[in-house]
N, C-alpha and C positions, 0 to 999 in steps of 0.2 A: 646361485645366490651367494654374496660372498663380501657384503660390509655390515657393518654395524650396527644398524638399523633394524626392525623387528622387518621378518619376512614377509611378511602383509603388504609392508609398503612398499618393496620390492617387487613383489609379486603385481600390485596398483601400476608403480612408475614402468614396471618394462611393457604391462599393457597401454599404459598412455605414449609409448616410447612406437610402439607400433602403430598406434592412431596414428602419433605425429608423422611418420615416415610413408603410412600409405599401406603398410603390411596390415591393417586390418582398417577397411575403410568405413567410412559411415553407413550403417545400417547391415553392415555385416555378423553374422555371427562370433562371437568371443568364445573362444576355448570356455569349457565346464570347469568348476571346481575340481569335479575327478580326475579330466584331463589335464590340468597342470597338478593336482597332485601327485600324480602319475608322476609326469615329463619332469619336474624339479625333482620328483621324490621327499613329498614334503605330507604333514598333514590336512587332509584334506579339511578340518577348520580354519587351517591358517590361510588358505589358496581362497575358502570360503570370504572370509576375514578383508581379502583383498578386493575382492570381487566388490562386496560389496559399501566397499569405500569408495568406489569408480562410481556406485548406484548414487550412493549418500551424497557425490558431486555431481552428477545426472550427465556423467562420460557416457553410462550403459542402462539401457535399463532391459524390463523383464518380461518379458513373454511367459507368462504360465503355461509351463507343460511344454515350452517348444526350445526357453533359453534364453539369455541373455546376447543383447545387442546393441553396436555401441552406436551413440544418440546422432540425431542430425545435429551439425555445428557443432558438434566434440573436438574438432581436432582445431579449427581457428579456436575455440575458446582455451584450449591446451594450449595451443600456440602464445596467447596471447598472458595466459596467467605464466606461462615459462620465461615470454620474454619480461612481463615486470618483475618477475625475482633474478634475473639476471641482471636488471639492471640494477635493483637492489642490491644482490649480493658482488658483483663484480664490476659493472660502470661508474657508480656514484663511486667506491672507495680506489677506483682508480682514476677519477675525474679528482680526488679530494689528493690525494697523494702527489699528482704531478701539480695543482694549486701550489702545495702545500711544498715542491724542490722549484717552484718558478715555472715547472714550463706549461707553458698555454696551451691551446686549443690546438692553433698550429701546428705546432709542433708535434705534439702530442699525435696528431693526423700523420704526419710526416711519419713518426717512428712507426704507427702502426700498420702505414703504407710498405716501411721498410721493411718490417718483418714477414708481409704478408710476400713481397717479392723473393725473399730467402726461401720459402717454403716451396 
């Protein structure tokens, strides 16, 4: 854990980070709060804390007595809330910024083709 952010939400985003990628699939079990307090080395209210902010978004929910696991359609609805703040935080203000020096849509396609071939 190592930005700025309170550790909860870290602890939240690396497990939806695992949804998204397939490292914890739907209807799998989700590490314990003890066990990522554990593995982070952190309190285990804060791992708590995390956990159940994934619940409060119904990413995971709870088996009494058996544990937490994460929800069917978690990872398309991850997907899908991640891509409209990307497109929020990063599309629109770079759709508005090349408006905003002339270059169009075209274009615009063309540099991001170019870069993509540099890579």
């Amino acid at each position: 854990m190592d930005d700025d952010r309170p550790l909860f939400l870290q602890i939240a985003e690396m497990l939806e980070n695992q949804i998204i990628d397939g490292t914890l699939p739907e209807e799998s079990r989700v590490p314990s709060t003890n066990e990522l307090a554990a593995f982070h080395r952190i309190n285990p209210a804060t791992a708590g804390k995390g956990l159940n902010q994934l619940v409060a978004d119904g990413i995971v929910y709870k088996k009494r007595g058996i544990g937490m696991f994460v929800t069917t359609g978690s990872r398309d609805a991850l997907r899908y809330r991640r891509s409209e703040s990307f497109s929020e935080q990063y599309v629109r203000p770079l759709i508005a910024e090349a408006e905003k020096l002339g270059i169009t849509t075209e274009e615009l396609k063309k540099l991001i083709d170019a870069w993509e071939d540099e890579q």
